[in-house]
C-alpha positions as CSV (number, residue, x, y, z in Angstrom):
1,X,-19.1,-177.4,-41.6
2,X,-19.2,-174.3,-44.4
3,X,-21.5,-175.1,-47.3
4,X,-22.2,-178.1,-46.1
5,X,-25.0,-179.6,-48.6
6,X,-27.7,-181.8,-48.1
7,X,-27.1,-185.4,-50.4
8,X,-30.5,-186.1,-52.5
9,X,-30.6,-189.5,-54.2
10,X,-32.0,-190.4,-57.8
11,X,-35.6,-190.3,-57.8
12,X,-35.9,-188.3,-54.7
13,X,-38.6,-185.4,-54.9
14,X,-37.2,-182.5,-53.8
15,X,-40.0,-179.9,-52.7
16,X,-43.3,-179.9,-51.5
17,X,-45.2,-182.9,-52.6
18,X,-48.1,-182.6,-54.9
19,X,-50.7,-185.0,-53.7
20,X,-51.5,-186.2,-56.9
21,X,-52.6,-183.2,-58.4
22,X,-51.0,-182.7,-61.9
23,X,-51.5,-178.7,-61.9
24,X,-53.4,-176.3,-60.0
25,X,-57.4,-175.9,-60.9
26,X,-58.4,-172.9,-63.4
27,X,-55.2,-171.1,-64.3
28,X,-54.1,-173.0,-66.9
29,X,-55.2,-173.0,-70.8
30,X,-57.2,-176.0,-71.7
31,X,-54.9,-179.0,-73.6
32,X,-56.6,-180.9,-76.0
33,X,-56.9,-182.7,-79.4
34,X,-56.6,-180.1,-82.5
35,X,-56.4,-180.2,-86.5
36,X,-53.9,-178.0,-88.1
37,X,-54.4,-177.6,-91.8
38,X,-52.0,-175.9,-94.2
39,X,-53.9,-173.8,-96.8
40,X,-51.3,-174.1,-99.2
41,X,-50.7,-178.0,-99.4
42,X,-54.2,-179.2,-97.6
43,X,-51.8,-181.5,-95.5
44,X,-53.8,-182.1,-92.2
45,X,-51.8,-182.6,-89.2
46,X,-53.7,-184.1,-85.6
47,X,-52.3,-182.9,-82.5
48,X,-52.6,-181.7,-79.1
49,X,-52.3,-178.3,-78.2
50,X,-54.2,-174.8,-75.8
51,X,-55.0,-173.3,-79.2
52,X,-58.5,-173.3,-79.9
53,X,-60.9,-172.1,-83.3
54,X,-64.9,-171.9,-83.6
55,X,-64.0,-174.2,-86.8
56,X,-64.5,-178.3,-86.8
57,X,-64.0,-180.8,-89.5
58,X,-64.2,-184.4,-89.1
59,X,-61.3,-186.4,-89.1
60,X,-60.3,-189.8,-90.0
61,X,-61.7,-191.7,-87.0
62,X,-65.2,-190.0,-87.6
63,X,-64.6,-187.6,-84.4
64,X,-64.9,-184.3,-84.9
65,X,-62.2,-181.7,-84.2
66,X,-61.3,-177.6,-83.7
67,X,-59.7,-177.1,-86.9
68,X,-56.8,-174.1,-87.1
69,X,-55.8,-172.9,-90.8
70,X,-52.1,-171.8,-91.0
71,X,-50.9,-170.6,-94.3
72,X,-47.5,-172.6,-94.1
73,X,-46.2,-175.2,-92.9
74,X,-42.9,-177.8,-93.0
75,X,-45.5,-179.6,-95.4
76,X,-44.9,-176.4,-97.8
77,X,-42.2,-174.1,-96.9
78,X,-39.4,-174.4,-99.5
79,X,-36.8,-175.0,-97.3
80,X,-38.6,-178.0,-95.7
81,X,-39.8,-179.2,-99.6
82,X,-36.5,-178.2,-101.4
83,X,-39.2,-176.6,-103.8
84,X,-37.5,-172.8,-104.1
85,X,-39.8,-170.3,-106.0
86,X,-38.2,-167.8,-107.8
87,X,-40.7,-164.8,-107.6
88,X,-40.7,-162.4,-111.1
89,X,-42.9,-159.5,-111.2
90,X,-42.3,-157.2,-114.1
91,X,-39.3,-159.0,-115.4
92,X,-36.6,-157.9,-112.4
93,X,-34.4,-161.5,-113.1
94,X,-34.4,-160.5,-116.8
95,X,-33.6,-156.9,-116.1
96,X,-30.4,-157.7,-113.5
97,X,-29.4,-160.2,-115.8
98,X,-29.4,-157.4,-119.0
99,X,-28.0,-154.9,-116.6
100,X,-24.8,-157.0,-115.6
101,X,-24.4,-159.4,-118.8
102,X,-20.6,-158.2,-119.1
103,X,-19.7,-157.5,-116.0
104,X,-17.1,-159.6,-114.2
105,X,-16.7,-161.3,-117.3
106,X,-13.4,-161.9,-119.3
């Protein structure tokens, strides 16, 4: 019988069996409990994750955590917030706007 294949039910492991063991010893990151903090809103976010900082704070249940500062976050990007910022430096809005008052106009 050509291509003949063989019928594995739900829930059947397919492979070699693990024993038990989640993942092999000493070649992965370590996966633990972490405190991201956004430097522009001071939200504080607890989480899990392989990233790791010399920095600690305590934390609401009195534990103390590795703390990683990120300048943004969905806490304070504008297109999370709706909050858009309109950057002027030396008056370009005012200039464009001078520049084109007329134009297109009737």
């Amino acid at each position: 019988m050509r291509g003949a294949s063989t019928f594995i039910a739900p829930g059947q492991i397919q492979g070699p069996k693990r024993n038990g063991d989640p993942m092999k010893a000493g070649i992965h990151p370590n996966y633990g409990p972490v405190v991201f903090r956004d430097l522009a809103s001071g939200e504080k976010y607890l989480t899990h994750s392989t990233a790791s900082s010399g920095k600690t704070i305590e934390w609401e249940d009195g534990n103390t955590y590795p703390v990683i500062d990120v300048e943004i976050s969905a806490a304070s990007h504008p297109f999370y917030t709706g909050k858009q910022r309109i950057m002027d430096s030396a008056g370009r809005v005012e200039r464009f706007n001078q520049r084109f008052k007329g134009f297109g106009g009737k």
